[in-house]
Every structure is written in structure tokens, then in C-alpha cells.
C-alpha positions in Angstrom: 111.6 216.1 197.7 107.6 216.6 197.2 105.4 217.6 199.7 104.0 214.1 200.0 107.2 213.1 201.6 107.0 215.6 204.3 105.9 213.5 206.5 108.3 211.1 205.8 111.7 213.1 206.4 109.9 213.7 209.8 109.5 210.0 210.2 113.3 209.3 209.6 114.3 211.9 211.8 112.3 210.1 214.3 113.6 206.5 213.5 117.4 208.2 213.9 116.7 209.7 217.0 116.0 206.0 218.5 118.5 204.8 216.8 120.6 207.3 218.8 119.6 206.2 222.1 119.8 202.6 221.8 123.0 202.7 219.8 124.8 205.6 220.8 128.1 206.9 219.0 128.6 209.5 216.6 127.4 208.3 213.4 123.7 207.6 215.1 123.5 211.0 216.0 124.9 212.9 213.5 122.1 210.9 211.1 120.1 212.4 213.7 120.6 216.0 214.3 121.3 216.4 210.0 117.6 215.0 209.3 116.7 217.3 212.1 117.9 220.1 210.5 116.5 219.0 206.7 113.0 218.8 208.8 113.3 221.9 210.4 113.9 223.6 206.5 111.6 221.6 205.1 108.6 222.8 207.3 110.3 226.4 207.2 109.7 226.1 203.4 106.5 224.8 203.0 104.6 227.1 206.3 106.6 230.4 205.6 107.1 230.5 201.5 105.4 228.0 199.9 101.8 228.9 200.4 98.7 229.1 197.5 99.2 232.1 195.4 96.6 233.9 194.0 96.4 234.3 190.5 94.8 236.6 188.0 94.9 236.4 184.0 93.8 239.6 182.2 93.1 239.3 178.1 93.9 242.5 176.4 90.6 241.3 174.4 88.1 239.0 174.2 87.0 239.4 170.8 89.1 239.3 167.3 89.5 238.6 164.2 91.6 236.1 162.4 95.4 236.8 161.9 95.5 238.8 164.7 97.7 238.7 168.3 96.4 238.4 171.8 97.8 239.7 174.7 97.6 237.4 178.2 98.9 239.3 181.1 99.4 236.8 184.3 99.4 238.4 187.7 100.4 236.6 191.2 100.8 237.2 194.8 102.1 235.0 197.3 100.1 235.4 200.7 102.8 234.1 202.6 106.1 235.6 204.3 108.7 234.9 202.1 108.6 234.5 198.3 109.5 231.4 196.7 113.4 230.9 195.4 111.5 230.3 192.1 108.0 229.5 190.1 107.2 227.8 187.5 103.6 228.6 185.3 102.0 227.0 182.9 98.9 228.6 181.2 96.5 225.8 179.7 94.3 226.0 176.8 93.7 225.7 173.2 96.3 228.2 171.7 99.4 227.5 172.3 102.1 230.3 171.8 105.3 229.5 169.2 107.6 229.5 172.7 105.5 226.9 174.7 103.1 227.4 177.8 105.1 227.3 180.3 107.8 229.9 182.0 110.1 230.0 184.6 110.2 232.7 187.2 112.9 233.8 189.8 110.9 236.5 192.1 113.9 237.5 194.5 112.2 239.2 196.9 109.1 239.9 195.9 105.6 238.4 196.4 103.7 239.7 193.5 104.8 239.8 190.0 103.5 240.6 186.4 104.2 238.9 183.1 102.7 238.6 180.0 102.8 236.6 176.9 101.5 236.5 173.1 99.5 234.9 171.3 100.3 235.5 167.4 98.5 234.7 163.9 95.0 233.5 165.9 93.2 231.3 163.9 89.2 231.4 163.5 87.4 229.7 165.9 86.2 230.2 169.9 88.8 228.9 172.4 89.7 228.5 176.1 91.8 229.0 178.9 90.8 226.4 181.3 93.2 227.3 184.2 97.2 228.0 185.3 99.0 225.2 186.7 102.1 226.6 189.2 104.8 224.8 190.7 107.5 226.3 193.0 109.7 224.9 195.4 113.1 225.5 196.9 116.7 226.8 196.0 118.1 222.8 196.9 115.2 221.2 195.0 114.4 219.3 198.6 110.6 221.1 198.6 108.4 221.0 195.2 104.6 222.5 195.6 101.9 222.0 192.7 98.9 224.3 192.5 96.2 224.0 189.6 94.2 227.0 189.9 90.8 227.1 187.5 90.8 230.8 185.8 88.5 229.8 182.9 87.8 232.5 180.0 86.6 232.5 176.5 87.6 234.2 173.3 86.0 234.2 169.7 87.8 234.7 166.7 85.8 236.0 164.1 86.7 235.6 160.4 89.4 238.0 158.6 87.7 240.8 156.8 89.5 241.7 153.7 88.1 244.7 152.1 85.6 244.8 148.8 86.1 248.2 146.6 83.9 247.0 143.8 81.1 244.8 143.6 78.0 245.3 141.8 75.7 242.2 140.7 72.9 242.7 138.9 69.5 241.5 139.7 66.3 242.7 137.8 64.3 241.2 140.2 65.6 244.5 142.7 65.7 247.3 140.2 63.2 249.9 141.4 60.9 247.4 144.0 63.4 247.7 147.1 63.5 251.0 148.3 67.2 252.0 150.5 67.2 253.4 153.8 69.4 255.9 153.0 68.3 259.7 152.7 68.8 261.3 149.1 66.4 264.2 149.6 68.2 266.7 150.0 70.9 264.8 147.2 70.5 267.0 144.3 72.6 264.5 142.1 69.6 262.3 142.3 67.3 264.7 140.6 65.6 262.9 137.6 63.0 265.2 136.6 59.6 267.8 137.7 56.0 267.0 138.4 53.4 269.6 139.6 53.8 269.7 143.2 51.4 268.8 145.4 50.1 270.3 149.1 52.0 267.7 150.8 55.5 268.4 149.5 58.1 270.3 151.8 59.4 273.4 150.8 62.9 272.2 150.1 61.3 269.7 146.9 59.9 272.8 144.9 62.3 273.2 141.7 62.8 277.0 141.7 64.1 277.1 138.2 61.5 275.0 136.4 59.0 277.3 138.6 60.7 280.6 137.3 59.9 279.9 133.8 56.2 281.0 134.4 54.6 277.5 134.3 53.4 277.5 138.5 55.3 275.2 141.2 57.0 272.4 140.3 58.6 270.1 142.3 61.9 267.8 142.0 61.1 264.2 141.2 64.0 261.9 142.9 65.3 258.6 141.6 64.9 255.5 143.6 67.4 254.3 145.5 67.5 250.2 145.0 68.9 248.2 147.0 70.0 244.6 146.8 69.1 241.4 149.5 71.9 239.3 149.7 71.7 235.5 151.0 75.4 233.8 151.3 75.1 230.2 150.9 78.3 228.7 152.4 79.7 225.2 151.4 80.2 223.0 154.5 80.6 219.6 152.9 83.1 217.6 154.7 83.8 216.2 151.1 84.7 219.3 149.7 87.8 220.4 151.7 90.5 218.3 153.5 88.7 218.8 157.7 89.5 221.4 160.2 91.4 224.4 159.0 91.5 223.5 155.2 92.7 227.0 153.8 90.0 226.5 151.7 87.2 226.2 153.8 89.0 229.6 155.5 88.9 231.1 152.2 85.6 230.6 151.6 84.5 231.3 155.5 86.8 234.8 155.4 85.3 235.5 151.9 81.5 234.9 153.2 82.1 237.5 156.0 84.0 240.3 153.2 80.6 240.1 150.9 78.0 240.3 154.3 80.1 243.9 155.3 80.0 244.8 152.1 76.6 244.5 151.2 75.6 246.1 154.9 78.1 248.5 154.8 76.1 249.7 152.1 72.7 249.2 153.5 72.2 246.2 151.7 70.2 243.0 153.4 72.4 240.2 154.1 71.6 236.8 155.3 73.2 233.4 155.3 73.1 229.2 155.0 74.7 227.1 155.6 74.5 223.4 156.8 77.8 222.1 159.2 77.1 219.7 161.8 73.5 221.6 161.9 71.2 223.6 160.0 72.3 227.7 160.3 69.4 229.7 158.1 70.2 233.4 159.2 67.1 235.9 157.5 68.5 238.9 155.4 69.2 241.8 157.6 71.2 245.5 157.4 71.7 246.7 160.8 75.4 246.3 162.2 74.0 244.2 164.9 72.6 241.7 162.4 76.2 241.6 161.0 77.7 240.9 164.1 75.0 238.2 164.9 76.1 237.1 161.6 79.6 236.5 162.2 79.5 234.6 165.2 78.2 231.3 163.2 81.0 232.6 160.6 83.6 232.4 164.0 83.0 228.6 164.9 81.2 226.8 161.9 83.2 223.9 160.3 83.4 221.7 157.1 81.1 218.9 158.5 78.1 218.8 156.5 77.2 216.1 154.2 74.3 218.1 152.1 75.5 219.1 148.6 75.3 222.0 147.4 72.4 221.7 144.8 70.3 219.9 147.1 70.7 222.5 149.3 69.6 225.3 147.3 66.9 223.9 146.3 66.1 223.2 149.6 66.0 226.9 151.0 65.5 228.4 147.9 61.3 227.7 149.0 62.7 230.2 151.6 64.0 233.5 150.0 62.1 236.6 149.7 61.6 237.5 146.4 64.1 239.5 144.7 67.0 238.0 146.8 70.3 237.5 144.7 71.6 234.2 146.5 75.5 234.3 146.6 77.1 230.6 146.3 80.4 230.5 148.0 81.9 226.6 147.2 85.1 224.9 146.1 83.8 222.8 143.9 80.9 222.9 140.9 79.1 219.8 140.4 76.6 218.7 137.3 73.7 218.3 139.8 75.0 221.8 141.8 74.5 223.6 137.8 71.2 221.6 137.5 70.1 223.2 140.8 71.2 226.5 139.8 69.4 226.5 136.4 66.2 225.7 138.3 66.6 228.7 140.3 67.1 231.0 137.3 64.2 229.3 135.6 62.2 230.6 138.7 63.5 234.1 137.8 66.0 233.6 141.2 69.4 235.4 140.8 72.3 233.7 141.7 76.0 234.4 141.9 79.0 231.9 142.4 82.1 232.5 144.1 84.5 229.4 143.1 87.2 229.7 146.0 89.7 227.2 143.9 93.7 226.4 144.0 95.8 228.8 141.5 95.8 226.9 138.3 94.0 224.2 139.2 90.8 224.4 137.1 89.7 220.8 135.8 87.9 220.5 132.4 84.9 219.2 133.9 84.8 222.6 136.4 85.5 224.8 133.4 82.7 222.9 131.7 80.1 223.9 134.8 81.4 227.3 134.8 80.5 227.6 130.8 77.1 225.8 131.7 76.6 228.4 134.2 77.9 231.5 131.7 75.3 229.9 129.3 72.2 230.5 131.9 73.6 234.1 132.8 75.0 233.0 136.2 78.2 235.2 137.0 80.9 233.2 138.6 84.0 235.0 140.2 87.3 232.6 140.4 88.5 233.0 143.8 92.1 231.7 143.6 93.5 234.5 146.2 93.2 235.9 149.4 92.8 239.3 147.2 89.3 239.6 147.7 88.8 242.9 146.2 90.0 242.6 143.0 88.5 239.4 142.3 85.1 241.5 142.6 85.8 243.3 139.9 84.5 241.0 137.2 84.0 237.3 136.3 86.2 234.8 134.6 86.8 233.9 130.8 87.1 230.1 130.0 86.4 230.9 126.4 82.9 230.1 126.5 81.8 233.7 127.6 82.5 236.0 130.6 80.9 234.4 133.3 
């Protein structure tokens, strides 16, 4: 019986009891004094054990990356005399684990309880618990009692980071113009040649062996460290993959954020574009906290854009500091896509492809753009795998040229 007909096992107790004393007999009262008795329980029930609980949900964390598990810890107490014969809960939100969301408790005699689930194999994206439904009721199933109780929280799920051994693109445009913000003085590897020194040098730059030789101080002229500015250009075209959690799309999202800690881990700029359901332009940047403001577009964004790729490059290319080396990450190469990209190295603007593509699934006409693209010195990495690092480690040969 639910709670709603509390009320009414009182009213039929009621109705026998004048049925008693008009009619009399045994039967009349013995409807009587049983409903009596189901009343009496039935209010024992509800006052003494079924009462709200309070609930608590603790997440072991709150931010991860893809591919890995998630703790939920649930943790009640009934404010109320005696526990409940049983209780039911049911967690609601947007991950559901492999054995359902709901569980069935049997407390014995105890008002407070732990138990936790988990949440396996997490897929990219930011999702919610909204609240915990309960139920309980009694050992006879006469008494059911339904609490929904709000608990909301939040997770993001970043992108899987697979790690990069061996990347090195090339871009003229860098060599010698953009100075790293590392520290080689005191790197005697870097040494490159002499020059008179001067008043201002420290003590540490004089080259004690060139100065030996009788010819007055000389100092130690370093090399310069380059480094390389990085802007990812991600392909969100709804056209281009098959909707929400195309492996594909993951690919090329999981990819994206492998090259951005690559490229900062080694104090390289990184920025990033990308055109969803909205314009994301993300300047270059190096500091870990521009990689993590990085990845949280990388953690929700989805294949809903309609702007090709070409028109899009050409689009933000009006945007990029010189000497940028724009990184293409896309499933599929188009003749306008190579157009855009030839106009780009016309204006003496590197760019690199990643083709995220299905194992042996190259088309003539995509083997055709990637010779197009070998022609006008565009490197393009095949990215058939989840094996990010090795595909790093060079182009592809369609037999028109490495690309």
C-alpha cells in the first residue's frame, strides 16, 4: 500500500467499526479490530521508520580524462527511530553504469550506510547528476515511501592524451625569429662560437680557453633557441563524421589535445579553431594554464558545424601571427580544402595536415589531394590509429612523394 492510501485504511477501519455496532456478530468485528491493527502498523511505519533520509554523494573526482573510471560514493542516514526493512536508490544522470542505476539495500539495523558504485570507460564530454531518487517501505509491502532528493554536481571529461615522442615540423618562417623561454646559458652544448666580450657580459660567458691562447677575453656565443607557434584547426563539420560520438570526430578531438601538450610541453605556443555550433578562436599560448583553458572547449565541443574546412582557413588565416605553422586536423580533404591550403603557402603560411581516416580506406580522389598537397610541400600524416606517436614520426607515401 502507498502512503496516499494512508488515509484510506483509516477510513475503512472506521466504516467497520459502524458496521460493528449496527450489525453486530463476529465477522463485523473481526473486519474491525484486523483493519485496526493494519492502521495501527501502518502509522507505526510511516511516523517511527519511514522518515526523509538525508543523503550525500561524494565523487572521487570531478575532473578526467576520457577512458577513465569514476568513483560515486552514496551516503544515507535515516533521522528516524527505526531503520527501514529495506531501500531502494536510484542515482540519476547522464552516465549510466554497465549494472543500471539503481540498487537495492537491506540496512538491518542500522540508520546510516555507505555504498559506492563505478562509473567505467567515461566518455568525453561534461555531464550531470541531477539528484537520488529513494524508495523504501516495509517487510509486508503494505507501506511504500518515495523521496527525490536534488544532489546536483558536474564533471568534465577532458580528451584522452596519448603521448607524442617525435614530432618536428618544419617552418622557415620560425627558424631563428622566435626566441624559447627556456634557459641554455649555462648549456654548454649550445656553444656555437667566440666574439670579443663586451662590459656587459657575466663572468660565466668568458671562454677561458679561447682567452688562454693570448688573444684578450673572449666570450661564448650561444645558439638560438627557436621555437615553433602552433594553431590546431579542428574539423567540426557535421558532414564530415556520422553525429555525436563518431570515433572519428574522437580521434581527431583526442589527437588535437596530444599535439597542444606536445607543443607546450615543449614551450611551444599553441592555439586553436575551430567552428561547432559556435565560433571557438583560442590565441597561441605556452603556459600550462593556457593548455588547460585549452582543453576545456576540447572536453564539450561537437561535430555541428557547417563551415568547410577551406573556407575556414582562409577565414582565420587574416588572423595568425606570422610565423605560425597552422596544424589541420580533418577526416576528409576536399579540392576546394587543397585550394585553400595552396593559398596559404603562397602567402609563405606553413601548414600541416593530420588526415584522421579509416584503416585502408583511402579513395583515389583523397590520395589525389594528398599528392596535390605533397606537390606544394604540405606534409600530411595519415592518422588511421589511435597510435598517435608513431604516426608523428613521418608522412605518408602514395607514390607521388612523401608527404
Amino acid at each position: 500500500m502507498r502512503r496516499r492510501g494512508h488515509g484510506f485504511v483509516w477510513g475503512l477501519t472506521v466504516i467497520a467499526y459502524v458496521f460493528g455496532r449496527f450489525q453486530g456478530g463476529f465477522v463485523p468485528w473481526f473486519l474491525f479490530y484486523a483493519s485496526l491493527v493494519i492502521s495501527i502498523y501502518i502509522t507505526s511505519v510511516v511516523w517511527f521508520s519511514l522518515r526523509e533520509p538525508e543523503v550525500k554523494r561524494r565523487l572521487s573526482v570531478h575532473r578526467l580524462t576520457a577512458g577513465e573510471r569514476l568513483t560515486v560514493r552514496l551516503r544515507y542516514r535515516w533521522h528516524a527511530p527505526l531503520p527501514p526493512s529495506w531501500i531502494y536508490f536510484k542515482d540519476e544522470g547522464d552516465l549510466k553504469p554497465r549494472e543500471g542505476m539503481g540498487w537495492l539495500r537491506f540496512p538491518g539495523w542500522s540508520r546510516e550506510g555507505v555504498f559506492e558504485y563505478v562509473l567505467r570507460d567515461l566518455p568525453r564530454g561534461r555531464h550531470r547528476f541531477q539528484g537520488v531518487e529513494i524508495k523504501s517501505g516495509d517487510v509486508f509491502g503494505l507501506v511504500e515511501k518515495k523521496w527525490d532528493i536534488s544532489l546536483l554536481e558536474e564533471i568534465v571529461v577532458y580528451p584522452r592524451i596519448r603521448e607524442i615522442r617525435v614530432w618536428q615540423p618544419l617552418n622557415e618562417q620560425n627558424t631563428g625569429r622566435s626566441t624559447s623561454t627556456l634557459r641554455v646559458g649555462e648549456d654548454v652544448t649550445s656553444v656555437v662560437g667566440v666574439r670579443e666580450y663586451s662590459q656587459r657580459d657575466p663572468l660565466s660567458r668568458i671562454h677561458w680557453k679561447a682567452t688562454a691562447r693570448g688573444q684578450g677575453l673572449k666570450a661564448k656565443e650561444f645558439e638560438h633557441q627557436v621555437s615553433n607557434d602552433f594553431m590546431f584547426l579542428l574539423d567540426c563539420r557535421d558532414s564530415s563524421f556520422a553525429g555525436k560520438g563518431d570515433p572519428l570526430f574522437e580521434r581527431s578531438v583526442s589527437l588535437t589535445a596530444s599535439l597542444a601538450r606536445y607543443a607546450v610541453s615543449r614551450r611551444f605556443s599553441a592555439g586553436l579553431i575551430a567552428w561547432g555550433n559556435r565560433r571557438l578562436h583560442l590565441p597561441t599560448g605556452r603556459s600550462q594554464e593556457h593548455l588547460l583553458r585549452l582543453f576545456e572547449p576540447l572536453a564539450v565541443i561537437q561535430p555541428e558545424g557547417e563551415i568547410a574546412v577551406g573556407e575556414l582557413l582562409l577565414r582565420e588565416s587574416v588572423h595568425l601571427p606570422r610565423g605560425t605553422t597552422t596544424v589541420v586536423i580533418t577526416p576528409g580533404l576536399t579540392s576546394s580544402d587543397v585550394r585553400a591550403i595552396g593559398l596559404l603557402v603562397l602567402r609563405k603560411i606553413k601548414v600541416e595536415v593530420f588526415w584522421v581516416c579509416h584503416p585502408d580506406s583511402w579513395e583515389e580522389k583523397e590520395r589525389s589531394a594528398v599528392g596535390m598537397l605533397d606537390s606544394l610541400g604540405v606534409r600530411v600524416h595519415p592518422v588511421p590509429h589511435d597510435d598517435f606517436g608513431k604516426i608523428t614520426e613521418g608522412g605518408v607515401s602514395f607514390g607521388q612523394g612523401s608527404a
